[in-house]
Backbone bond lengths (Angstrom), bond angles and torsions (degrees), N, CA, C in turn:
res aa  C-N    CA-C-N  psi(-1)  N-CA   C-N-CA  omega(-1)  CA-C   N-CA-C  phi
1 X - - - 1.439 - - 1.526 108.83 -
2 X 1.149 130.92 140.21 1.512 146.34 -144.68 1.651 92.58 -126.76
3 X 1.184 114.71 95.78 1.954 106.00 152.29 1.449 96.81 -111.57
4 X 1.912 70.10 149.45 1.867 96.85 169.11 1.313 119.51 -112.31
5 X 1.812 90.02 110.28 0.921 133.41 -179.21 1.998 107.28 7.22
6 X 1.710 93.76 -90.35 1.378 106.69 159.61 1.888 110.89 -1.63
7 X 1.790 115.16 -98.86 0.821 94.97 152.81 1.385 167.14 33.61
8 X 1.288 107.35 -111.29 1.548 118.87 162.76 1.879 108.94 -48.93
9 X 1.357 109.72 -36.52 1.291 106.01 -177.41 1.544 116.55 -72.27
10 X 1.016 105.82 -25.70 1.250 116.01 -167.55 1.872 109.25 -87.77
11 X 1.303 102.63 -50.00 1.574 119.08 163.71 1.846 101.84 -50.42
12 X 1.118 108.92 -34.74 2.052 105.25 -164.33 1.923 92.03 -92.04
13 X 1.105 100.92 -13.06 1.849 89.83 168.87 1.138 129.75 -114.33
14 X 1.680 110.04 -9.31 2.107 117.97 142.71 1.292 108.53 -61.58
15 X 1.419 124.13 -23.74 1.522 123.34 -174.15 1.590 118.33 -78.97
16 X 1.579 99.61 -56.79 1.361 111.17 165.81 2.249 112.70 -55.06
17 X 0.808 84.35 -46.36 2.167 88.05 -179.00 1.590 101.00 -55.52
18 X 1.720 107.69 -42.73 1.345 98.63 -156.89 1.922 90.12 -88.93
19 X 1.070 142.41 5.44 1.667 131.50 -177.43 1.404 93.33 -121.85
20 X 1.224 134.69 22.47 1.720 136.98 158.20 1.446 102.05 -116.75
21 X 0.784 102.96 27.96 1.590 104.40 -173.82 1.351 96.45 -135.69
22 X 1.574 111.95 -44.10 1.936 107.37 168.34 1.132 108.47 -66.99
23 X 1.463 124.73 -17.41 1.311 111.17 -171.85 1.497 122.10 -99.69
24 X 1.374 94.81 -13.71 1.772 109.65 177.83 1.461 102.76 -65.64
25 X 1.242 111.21 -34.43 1.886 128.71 171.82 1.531 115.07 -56.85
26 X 1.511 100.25 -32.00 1.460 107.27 -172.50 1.745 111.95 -83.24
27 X 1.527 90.54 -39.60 1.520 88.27 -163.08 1.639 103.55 -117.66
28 X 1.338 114.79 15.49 1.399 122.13 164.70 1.882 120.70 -13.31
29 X 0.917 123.43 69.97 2.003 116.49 178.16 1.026 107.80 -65.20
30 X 1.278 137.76 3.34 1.342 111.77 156.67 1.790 116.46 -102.09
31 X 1.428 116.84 15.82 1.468 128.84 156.47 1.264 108.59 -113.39
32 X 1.723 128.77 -19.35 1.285 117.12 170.87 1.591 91.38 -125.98
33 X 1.655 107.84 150.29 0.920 128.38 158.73 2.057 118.43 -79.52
34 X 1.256 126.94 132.02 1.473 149.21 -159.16 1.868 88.74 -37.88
35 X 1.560 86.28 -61.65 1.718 86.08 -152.61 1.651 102.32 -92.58
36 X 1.462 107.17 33.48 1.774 103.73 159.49 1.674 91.23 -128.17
37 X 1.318 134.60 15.21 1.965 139.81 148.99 1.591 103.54 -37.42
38 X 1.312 139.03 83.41 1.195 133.34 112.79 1.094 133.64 9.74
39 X 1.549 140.30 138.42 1.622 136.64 -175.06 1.553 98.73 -46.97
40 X 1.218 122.58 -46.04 1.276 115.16 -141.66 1.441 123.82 -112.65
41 X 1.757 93.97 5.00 1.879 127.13 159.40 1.186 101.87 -91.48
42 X 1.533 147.08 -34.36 1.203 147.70 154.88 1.326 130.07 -40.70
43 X 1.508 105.88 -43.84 1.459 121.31 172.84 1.426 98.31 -83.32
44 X 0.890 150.45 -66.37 1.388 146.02 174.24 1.049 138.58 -14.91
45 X 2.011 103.28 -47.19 1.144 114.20 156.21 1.424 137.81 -80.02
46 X 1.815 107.58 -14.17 1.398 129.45 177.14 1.617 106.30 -64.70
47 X 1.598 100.13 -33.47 1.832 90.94 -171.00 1.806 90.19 -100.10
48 X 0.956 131.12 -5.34 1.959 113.10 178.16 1.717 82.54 -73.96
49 X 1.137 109.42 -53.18 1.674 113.38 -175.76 1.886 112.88 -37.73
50 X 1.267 97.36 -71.65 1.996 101.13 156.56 1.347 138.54 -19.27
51 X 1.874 85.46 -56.92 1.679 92.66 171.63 1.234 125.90 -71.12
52 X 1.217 115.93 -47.56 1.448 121.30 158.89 1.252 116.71 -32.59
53 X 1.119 124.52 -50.05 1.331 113.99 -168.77 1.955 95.30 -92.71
54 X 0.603 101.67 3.93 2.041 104.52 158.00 0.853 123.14 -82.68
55 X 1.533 120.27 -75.09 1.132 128.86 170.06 1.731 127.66 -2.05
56 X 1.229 107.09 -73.23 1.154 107.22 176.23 1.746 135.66 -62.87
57 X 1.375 81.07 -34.25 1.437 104.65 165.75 2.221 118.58 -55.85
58 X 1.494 94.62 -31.44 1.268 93.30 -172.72 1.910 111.25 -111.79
59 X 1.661 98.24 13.42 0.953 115.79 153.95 1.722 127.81 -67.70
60 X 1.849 89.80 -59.60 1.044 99.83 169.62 1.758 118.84 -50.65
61 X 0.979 107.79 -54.34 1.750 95.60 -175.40 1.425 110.80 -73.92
62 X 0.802 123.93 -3.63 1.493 113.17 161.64 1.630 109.85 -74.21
63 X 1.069 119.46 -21.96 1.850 108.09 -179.85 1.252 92.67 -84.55
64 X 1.435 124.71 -34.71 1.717 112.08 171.01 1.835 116.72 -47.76
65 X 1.458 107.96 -33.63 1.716 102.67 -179.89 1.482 104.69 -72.67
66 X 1.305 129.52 -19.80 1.584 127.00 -160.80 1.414 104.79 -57.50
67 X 0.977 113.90 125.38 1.532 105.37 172.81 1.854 114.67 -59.76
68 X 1.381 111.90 139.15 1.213 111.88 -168.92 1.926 125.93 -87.82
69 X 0.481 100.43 110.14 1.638 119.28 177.29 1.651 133.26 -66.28
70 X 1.468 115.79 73.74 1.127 146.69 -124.68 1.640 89.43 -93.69
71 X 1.603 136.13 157.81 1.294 108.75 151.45 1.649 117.78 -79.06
72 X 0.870 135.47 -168.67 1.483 131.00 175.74 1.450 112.96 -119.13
73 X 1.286 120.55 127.34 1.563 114.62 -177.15 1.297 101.09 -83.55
74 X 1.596 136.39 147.89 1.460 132.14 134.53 1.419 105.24 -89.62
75 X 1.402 117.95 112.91 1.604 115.11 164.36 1.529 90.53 -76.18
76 X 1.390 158.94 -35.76 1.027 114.41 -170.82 1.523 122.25 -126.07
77 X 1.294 96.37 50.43 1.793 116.95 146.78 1.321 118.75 -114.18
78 X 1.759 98.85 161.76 1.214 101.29 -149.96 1.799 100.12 -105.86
């Protein structure tokens, strides 16, 4: 099975937006206070924390798939 590239990148950063967003739910501090965080409000916030720092990162390579847009020479105009 063949994905393009593009794509997949683009599908893995609706994915990542939409599970920092479950997790902003999870580990919300302004409904929980820091030092009542649970193992698993801790982790929650460790990976929204992750993504964030992905995110952009997999932004960036997606302008690397763009196809590139060259000017065009006419050698024979004047």
């Amino acid at each position: 099975m063949f994905t393009d590239p593009l794509n997949l990148i683009d599908q893995t950063i609706d994915n990542l937006e939409t599970l920092t967003v479950l997790f902003e739910d999870e580990s919300d501090e302004r409904t929980h206070r820091a030092s009542d965080y649970s193992l698993n409000m801790q982790r929650c916030r460790d990976a929204q924390r992750a993504i964030a720092m992905l995110l952009p990162k997999l932004r960036a390579a997606r302008l690397t798939q763009l196809p590139q847009v060259h000017g065009q020479i006419c050698f024979n105009c004047d």
